[in-house]
KEKE-3310 file (N, C-alpha, C; in steps of 0.2 Angstrom, whole numbers, plus 5000, padded with zeros to 4 digits):
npx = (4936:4937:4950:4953:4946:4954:4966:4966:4960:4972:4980:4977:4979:4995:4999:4995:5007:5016:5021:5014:5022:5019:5011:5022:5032:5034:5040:5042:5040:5043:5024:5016:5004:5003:4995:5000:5000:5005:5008:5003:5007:5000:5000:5004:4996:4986:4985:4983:4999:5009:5021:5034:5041:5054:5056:5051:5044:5036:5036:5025:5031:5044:5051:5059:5058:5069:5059:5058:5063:5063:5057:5041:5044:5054:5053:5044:5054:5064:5054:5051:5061:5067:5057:5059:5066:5055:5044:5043:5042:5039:5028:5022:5014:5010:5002:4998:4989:4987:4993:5005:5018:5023:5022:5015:5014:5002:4999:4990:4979:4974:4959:4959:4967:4981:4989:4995:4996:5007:5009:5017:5026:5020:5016:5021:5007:5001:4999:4993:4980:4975:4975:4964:4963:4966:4961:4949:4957:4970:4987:5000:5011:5018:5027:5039:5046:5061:5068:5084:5095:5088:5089:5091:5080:5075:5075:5079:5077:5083:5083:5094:5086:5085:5089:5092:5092:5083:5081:5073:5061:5051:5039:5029:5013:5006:5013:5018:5003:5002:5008:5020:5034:5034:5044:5045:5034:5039:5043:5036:5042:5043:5038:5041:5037:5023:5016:5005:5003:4994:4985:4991:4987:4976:4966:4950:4943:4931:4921:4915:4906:4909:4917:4933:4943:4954:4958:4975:4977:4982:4991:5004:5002:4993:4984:4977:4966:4959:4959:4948:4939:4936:4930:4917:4915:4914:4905:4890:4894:4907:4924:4936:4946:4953:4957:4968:4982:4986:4999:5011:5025:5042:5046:5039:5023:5017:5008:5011:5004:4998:4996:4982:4976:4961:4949:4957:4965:4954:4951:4961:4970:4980:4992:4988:4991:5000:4996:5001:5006:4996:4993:4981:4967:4960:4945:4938:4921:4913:4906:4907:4921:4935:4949:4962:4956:4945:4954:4960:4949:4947:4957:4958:4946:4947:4960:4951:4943:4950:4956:4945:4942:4953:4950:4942)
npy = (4977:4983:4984:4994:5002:5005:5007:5022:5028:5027:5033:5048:5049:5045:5056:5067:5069:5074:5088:5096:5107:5124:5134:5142:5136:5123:5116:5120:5114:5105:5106:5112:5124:5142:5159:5174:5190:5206:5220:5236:5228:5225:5214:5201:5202:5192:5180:5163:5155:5141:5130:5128:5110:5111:5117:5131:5147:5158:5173:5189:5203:5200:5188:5171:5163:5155:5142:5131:5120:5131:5139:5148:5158:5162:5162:5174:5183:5181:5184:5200:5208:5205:5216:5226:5234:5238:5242:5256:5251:5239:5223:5207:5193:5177:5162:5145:5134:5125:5109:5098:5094:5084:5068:5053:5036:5024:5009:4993:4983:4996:5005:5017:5015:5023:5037:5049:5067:5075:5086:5093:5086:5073:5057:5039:5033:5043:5045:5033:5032:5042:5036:5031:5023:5004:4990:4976:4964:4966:4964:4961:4969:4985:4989:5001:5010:5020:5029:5030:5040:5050:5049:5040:5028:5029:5017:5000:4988:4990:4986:4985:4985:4973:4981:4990:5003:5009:5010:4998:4995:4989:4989:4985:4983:4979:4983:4995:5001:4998:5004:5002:5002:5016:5024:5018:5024:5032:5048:5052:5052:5063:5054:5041:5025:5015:5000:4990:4975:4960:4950:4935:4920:4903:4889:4881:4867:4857:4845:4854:4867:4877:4881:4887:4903:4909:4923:4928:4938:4942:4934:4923:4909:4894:4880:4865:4860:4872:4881:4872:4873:4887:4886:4883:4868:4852:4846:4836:4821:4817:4812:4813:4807:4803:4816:4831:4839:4851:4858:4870:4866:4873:4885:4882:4878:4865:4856:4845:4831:4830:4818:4820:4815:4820:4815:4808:4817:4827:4820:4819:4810:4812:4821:4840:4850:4864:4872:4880:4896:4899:4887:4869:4864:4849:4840:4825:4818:4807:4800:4786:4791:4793:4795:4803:4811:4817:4825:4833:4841:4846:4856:4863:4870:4877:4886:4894:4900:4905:4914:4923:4929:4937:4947:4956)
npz = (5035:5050:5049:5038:5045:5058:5054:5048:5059:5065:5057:5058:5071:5072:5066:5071:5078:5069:5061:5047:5036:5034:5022:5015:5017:5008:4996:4978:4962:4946:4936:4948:4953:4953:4961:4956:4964:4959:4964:4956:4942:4932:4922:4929:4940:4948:4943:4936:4937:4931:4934:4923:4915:4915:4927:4929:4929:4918:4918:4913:4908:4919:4912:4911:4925:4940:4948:4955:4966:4975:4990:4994:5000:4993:4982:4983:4986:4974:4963:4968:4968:4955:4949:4954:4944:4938:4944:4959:4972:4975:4978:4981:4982:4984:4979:4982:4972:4964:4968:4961:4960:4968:4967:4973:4974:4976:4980:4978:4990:4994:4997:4986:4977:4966:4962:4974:4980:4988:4994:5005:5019:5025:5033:5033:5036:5035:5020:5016:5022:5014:5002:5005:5015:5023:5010:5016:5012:5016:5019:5032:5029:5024:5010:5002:4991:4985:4973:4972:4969:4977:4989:5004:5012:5030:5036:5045:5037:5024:5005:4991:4975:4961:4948:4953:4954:4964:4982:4993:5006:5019:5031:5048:5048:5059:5069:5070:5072:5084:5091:5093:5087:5084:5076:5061:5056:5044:5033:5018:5004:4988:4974:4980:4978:4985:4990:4994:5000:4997:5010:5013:5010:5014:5007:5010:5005:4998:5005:5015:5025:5022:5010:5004:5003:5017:5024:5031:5040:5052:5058:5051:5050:5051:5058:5054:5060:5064:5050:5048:5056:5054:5040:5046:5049:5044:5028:5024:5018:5024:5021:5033:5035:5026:5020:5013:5010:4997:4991:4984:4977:4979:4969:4957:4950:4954:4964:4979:4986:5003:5016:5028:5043:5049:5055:5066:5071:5076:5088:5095:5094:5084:5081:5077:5062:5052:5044:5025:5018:5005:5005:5000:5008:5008:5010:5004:4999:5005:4991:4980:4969:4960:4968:4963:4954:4960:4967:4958:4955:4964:4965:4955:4956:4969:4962:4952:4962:4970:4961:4959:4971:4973:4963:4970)
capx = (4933:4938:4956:4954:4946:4958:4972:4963:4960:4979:4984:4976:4984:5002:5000:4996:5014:5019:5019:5016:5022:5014:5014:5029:5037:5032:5046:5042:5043:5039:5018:5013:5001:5003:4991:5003:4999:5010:5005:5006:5009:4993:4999:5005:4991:4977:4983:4988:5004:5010:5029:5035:5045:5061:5056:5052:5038:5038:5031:5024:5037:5053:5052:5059:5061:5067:5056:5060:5068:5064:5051:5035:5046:5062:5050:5042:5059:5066:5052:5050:5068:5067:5050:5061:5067:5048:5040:5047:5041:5035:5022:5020:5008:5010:4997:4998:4981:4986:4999:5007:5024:5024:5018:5017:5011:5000:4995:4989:4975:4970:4953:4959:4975:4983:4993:4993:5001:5011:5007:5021:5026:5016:5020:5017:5002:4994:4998:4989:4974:4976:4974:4959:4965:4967:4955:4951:4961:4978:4993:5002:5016:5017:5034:5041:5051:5062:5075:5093:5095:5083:5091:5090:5075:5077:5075:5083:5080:5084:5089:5093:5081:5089:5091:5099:5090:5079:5081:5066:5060:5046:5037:5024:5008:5003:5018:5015:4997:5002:5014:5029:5040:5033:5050:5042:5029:5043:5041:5036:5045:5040:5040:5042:5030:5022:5013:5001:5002:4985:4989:4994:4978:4975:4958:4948:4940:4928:4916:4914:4899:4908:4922:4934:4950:4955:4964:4979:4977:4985:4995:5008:4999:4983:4982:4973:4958:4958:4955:4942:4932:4934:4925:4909:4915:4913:4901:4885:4897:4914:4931:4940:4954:4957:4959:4974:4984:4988:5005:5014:5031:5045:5049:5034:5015:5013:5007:5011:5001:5002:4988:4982:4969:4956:4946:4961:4966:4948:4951:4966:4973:4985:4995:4986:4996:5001:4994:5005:5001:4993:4989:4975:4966:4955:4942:4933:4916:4910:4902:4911:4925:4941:4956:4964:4950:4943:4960:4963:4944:4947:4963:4955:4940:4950:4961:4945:4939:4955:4957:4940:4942:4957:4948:4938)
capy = (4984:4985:4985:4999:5011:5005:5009:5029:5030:5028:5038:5052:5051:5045:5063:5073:5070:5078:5095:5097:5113:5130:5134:5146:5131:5119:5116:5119:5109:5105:5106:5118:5130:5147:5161:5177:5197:5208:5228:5239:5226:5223:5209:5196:5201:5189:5175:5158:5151:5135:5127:5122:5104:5113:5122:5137:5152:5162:5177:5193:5209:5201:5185:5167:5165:5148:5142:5123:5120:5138:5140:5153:5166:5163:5161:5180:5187:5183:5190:5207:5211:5207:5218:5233:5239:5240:5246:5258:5248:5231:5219:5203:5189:5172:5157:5137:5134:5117:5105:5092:5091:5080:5062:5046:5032:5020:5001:4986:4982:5000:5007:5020:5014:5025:5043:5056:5073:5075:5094:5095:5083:5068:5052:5034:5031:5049:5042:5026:5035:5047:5031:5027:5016:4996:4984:4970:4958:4970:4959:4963:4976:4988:4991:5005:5009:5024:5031:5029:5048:5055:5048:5034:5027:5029:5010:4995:4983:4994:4983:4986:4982:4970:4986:4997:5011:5010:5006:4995:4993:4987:4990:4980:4986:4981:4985:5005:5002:4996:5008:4995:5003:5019:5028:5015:5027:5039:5054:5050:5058:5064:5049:5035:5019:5012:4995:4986:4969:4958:4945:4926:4914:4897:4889:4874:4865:4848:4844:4858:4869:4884:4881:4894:4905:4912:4926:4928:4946:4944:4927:4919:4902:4891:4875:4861:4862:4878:4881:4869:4878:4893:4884:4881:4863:4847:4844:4831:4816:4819:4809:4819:4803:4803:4823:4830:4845:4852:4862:4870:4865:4877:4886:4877:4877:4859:4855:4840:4832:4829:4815:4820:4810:4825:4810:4807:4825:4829:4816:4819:4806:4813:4831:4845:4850:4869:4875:4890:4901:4896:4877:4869:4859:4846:4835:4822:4815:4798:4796:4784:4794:4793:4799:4808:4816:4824:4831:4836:4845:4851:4860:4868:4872:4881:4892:4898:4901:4912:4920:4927:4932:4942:4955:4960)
capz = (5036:5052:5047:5037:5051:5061:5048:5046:5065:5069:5053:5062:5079:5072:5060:5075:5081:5062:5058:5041:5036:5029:5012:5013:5019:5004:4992:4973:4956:4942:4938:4955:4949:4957:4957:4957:4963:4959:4964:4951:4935:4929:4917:4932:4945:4950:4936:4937:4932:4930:4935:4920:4916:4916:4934:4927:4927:4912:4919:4911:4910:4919:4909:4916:4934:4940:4955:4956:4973:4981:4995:4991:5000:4991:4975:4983:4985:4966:4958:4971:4965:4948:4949:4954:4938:4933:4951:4965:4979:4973:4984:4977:4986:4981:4982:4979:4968:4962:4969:4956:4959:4974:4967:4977:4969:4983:4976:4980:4993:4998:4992:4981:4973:4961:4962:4976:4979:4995:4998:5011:5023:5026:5035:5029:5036:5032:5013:5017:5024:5006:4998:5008:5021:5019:5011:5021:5011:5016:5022:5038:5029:5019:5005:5003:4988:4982:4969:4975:4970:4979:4998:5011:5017:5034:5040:5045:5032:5018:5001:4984:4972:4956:4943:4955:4954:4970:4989:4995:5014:5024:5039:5050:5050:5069:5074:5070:5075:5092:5094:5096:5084:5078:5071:5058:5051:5041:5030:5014:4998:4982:4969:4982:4979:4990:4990:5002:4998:4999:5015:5013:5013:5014:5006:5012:5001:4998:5006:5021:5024:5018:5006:5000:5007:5023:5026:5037:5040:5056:5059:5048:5047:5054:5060:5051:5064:5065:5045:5047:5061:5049:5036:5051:5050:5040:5026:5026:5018:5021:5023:5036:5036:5019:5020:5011:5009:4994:4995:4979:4977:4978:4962:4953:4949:4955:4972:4982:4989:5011:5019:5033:5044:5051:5060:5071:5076:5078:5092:5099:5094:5080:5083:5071:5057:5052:5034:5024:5015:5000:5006:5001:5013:5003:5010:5000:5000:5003:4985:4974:4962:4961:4974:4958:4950:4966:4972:4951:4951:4969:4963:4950:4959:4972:4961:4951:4967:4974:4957:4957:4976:4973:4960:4975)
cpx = (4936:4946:4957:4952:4949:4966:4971:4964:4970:4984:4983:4979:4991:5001:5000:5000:5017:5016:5020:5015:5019:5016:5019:5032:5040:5037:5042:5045:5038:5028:5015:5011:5001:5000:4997:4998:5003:5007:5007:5008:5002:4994:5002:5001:4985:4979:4986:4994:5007:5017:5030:5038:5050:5062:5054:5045:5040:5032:5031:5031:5043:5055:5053:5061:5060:5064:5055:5063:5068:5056:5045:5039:5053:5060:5049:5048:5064:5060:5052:5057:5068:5061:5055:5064:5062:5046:5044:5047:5037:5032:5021:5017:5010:5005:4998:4989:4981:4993:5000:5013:5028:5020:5021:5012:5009:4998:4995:4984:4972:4964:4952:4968:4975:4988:4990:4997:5001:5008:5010:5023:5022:5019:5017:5011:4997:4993:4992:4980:4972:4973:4965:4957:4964:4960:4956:4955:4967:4983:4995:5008:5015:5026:5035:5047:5054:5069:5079:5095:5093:5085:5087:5083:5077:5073:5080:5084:5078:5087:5087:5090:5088:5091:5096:5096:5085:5082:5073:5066:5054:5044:5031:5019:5004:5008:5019:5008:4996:5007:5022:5035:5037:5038:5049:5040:5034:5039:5040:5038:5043:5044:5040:5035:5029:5017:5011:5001:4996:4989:4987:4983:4978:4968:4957:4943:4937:4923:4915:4910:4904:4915:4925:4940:4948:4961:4969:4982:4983:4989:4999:5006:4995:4985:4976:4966:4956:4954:4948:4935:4930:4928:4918:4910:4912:4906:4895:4888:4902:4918:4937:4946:4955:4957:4967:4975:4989:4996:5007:5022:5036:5048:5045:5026:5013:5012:5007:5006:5002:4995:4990:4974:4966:4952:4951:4964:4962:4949:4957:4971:4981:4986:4993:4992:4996:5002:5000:5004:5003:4992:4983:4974:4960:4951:4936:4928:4917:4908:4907:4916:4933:4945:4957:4959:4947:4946:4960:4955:4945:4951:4961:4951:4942:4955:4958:4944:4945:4955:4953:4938:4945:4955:4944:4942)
cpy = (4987:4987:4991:5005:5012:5009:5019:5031:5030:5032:5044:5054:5050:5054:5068:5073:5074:5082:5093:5104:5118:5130:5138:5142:5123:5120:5116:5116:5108:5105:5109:5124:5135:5153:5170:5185:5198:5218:5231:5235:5221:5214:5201:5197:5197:5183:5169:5157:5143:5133:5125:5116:5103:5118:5130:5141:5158:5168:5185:5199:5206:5194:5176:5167:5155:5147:5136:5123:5125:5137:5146:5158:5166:5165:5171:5186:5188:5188:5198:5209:5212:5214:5227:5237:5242:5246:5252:5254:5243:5227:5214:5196:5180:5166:5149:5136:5126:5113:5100:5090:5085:5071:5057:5042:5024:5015:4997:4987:4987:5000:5012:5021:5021:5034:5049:5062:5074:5082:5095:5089:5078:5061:5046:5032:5035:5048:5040:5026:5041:5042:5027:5023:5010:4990:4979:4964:4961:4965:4965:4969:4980:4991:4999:5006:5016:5024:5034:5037:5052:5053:5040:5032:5026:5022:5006:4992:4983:4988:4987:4981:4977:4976:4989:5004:5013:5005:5004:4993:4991:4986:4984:4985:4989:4983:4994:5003:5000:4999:5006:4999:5012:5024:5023:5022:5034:5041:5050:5056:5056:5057:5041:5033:5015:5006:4991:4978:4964:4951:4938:4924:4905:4894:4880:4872:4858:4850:4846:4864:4876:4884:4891:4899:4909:4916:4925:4935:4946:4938:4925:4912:4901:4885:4873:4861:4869:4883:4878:4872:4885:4892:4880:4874:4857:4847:4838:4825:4815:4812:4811:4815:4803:4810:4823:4837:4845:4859:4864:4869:4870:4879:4883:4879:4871:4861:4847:4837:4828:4824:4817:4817:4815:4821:4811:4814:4828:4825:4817:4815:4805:4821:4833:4847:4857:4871:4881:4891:4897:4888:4876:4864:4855:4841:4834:4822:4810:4796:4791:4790:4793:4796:4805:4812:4822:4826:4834:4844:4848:4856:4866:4874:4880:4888:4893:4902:4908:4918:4925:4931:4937:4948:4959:4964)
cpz = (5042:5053:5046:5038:5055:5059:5048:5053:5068:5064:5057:5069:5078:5068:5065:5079:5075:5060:5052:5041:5032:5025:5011:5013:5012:4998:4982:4968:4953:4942:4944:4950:4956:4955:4961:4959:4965:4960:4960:4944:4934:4924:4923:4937:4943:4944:4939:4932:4933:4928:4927:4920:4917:4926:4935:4927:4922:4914:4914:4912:4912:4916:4911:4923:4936:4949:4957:4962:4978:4983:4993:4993:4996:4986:4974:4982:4978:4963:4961:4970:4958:4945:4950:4948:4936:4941:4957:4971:4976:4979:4981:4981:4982:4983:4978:4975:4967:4964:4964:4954:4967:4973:4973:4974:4975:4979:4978:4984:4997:4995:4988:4979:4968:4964:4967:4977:4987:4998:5003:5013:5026:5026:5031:5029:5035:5026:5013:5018:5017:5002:5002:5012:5017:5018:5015:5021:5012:5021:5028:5037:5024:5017:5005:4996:4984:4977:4973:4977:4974:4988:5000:5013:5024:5040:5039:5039:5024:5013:4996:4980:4963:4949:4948:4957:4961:4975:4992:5004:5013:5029:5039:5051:5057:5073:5075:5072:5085:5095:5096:5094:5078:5074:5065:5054:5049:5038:5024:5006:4993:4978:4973:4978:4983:4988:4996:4998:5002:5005:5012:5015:5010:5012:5009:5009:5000:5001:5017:5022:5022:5015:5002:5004:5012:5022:5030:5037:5045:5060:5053:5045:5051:5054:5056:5053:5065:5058:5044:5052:5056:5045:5038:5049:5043:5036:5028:5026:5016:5023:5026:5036:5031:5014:5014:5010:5003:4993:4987:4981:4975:4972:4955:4954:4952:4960:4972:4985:4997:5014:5024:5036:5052:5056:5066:5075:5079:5085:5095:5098:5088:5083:5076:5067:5054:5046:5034:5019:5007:4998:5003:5005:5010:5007:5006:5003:5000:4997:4982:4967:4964:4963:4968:4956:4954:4969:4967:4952:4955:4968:4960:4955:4964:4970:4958:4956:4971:4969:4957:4964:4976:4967:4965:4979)
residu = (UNK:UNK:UNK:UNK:UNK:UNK:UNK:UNK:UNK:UNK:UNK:UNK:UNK:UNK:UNK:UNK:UNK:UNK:UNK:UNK:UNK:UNK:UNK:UNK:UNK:UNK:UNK:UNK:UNK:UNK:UNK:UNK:UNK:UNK:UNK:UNK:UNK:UNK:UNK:UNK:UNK:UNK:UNK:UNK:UNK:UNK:UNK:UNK:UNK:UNK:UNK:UNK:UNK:UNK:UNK:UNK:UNK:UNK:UNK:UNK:UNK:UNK:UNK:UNK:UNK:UNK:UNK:UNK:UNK:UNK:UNK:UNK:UNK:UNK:UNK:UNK:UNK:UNK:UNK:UNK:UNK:UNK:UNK:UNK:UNK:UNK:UNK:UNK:UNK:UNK:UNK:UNK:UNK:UNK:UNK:UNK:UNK:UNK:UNK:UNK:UNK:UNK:UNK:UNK:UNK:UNK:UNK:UNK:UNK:UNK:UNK:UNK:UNK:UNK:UNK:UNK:UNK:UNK:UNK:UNK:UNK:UNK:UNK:UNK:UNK:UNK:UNK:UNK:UNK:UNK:UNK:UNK:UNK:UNK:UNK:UNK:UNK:UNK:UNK:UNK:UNK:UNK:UNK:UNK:UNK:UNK:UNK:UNK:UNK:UNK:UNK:UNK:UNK:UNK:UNK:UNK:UNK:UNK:UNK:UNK:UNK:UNK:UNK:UNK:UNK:UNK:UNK:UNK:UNK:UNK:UNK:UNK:UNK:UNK:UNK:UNK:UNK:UNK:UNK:UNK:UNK:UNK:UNK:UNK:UNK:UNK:UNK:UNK:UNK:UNK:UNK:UNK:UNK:UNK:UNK:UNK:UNK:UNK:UNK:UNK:UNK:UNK:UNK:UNK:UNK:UNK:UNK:UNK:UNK:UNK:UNK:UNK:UNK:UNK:UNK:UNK:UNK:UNK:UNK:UNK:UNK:UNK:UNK:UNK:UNK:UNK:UNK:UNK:UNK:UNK:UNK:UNK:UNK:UNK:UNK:UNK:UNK:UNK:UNK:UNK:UNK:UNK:UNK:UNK:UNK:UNK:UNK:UNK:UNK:UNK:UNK:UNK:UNK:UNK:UNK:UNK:UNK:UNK:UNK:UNK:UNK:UNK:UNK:UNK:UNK:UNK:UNK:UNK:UNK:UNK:UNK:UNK:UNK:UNK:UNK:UNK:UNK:UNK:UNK:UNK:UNK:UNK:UNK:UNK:UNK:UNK:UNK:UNK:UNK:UNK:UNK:UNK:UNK:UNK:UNK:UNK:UNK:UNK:UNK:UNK:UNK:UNK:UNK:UNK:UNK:UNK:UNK:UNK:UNK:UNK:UNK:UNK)
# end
């Protein structure tokens, strides 16, 4: 939570460095619903219209008028010309009523994923605040991906996507919130998609008073003791020497498995050992069961246990 005030609270102050501009300013296209008066033509005054798919307004008396790509006053000045065969001195007023040709599409760990309308000029993290700011499981960057056609994202580590058809980047979240690098927080254009991905987590599991995964909202990876302090510490009848870390192998569903002896680090007497992301850290209990079955149930136990975190 406190992510996602912080996330709103810095959209707010990077945005009042970007002007977004007046409605005259705001570029038309398909879907903009526009409410027309025209002095003297009774059948275009006071009504709305509606861009059509081809860019078009199908207006009363002078017929199509294309308004895709023109500004309200370039829009004001086609129709007050075409308007003079009909009027002697035409006046015509133009208003936005509905925006809808300006999508951006925001997904993954904000709080109201799904499709907004740009309405002008809006930087990344005014989106992102569009979208609700970030839930708490939100990773450290936020993607960035647009159509080839449509221009440049204007960042470093711009690539092409494997179709072809988009350029994808990413920025650091703390690094526009710490102001480090904010030529970071671009413009965002019509149609880009944007995705927050949920941050990396390590779970610890066994016999530890609060089993279950840790984020890494704000670090890369976690030391061994350090998970385990997270988890308020060892269970009633563990085996912190016959510990183990469960690691998926690369390119693979399995996971290996890594012993480690938790007694002896807790002691000083071993160097800590530096989980990544998606480790599991297992320790048994003392009861009588077999090595394999309670690293096999802990396995389980644990992706149940992430799956059913990650709908939240």
């Amino acid at each position: 939570m406190k992510v996602a005030i912080g996330i709103l609270a810095a959209a707010v102050a990077l945005g009042q460095a970007t002007t977004t501009p007046a409605p005259h300013e705001y570029v038309l296209g398909p879907d903009d619903q526009l409410k027309i008066w025209a002095l003297g033509v009774d059948e275009i005054t006071d009504k709305p219209f509606r861009v059509d798919p081809a860019g078009y307004l199908d207006l009363p008396e002078i017929g199509k008028v294309k308004a895709a790509g023109l500004t309200l006053d370039g829009l004001r000045s086609e129709i007050t010309e075409r308007l003079k065969k009909l009027v002697l001195h035409p006046q015509v007023s133009i208003d936005i009523v509905d925006y809808g040709s300006q999508p951006v599409t925001v997904m993954g760990a904000v709080n109201q994923a799904g499709v907004r309308q740009l309405q002008g000029n809006k930087t990344l993290m005014e989106v992102i605040a569009l979208a609700g700011g970030l839930r708490p499981d939100a990773g450290t960057t936020i993607k960035i991906a647009r159509e080839v056609d449509r221009g440049p994202i204007p960042l470093l580590n711009v690539t092409r996507d494997a179709t072809g058809k988009y350029n994808v980047a990413q920025v650091s979240i703390p690094d526009i919130l710490a102001a480090r690098n904010p030529a970071e927080n671009i413009l965002i254009q019509p149609h880009d998609v944007i995705t927050v991905p949920p941050a990396d987590h390590v779970s610890v599991i066994g016999d530890v008073k609060k089993p279950g995964p840790i984020l890494l909202t704000n670090r890369q990876n976690i030391s061994a003791l350090e998970a385990l302090a997270m988890a308020e510490g060892l269970g009633p009848q563990p085996k912190p020497q016959d510990a183990k870390i469960l690691r998926l192998v690369p390119g693979s569903t399995e996971r290996k498995e890594i012993a480690v002896n938790l007694r002896k680090i807790q002691e000083g007497k071993a160097e800590d050992i530096t989980l990544r992301a998606d480790d599991i850290l297992f320790v048994p209990d003392s009861t009588p069961k077999k090595a394999g079955a309670k690293i096999a149930e802990a396995a389980l136990s644990a992706a149940v246990g992430v799956a059913v975190w990650r709908t939240f």
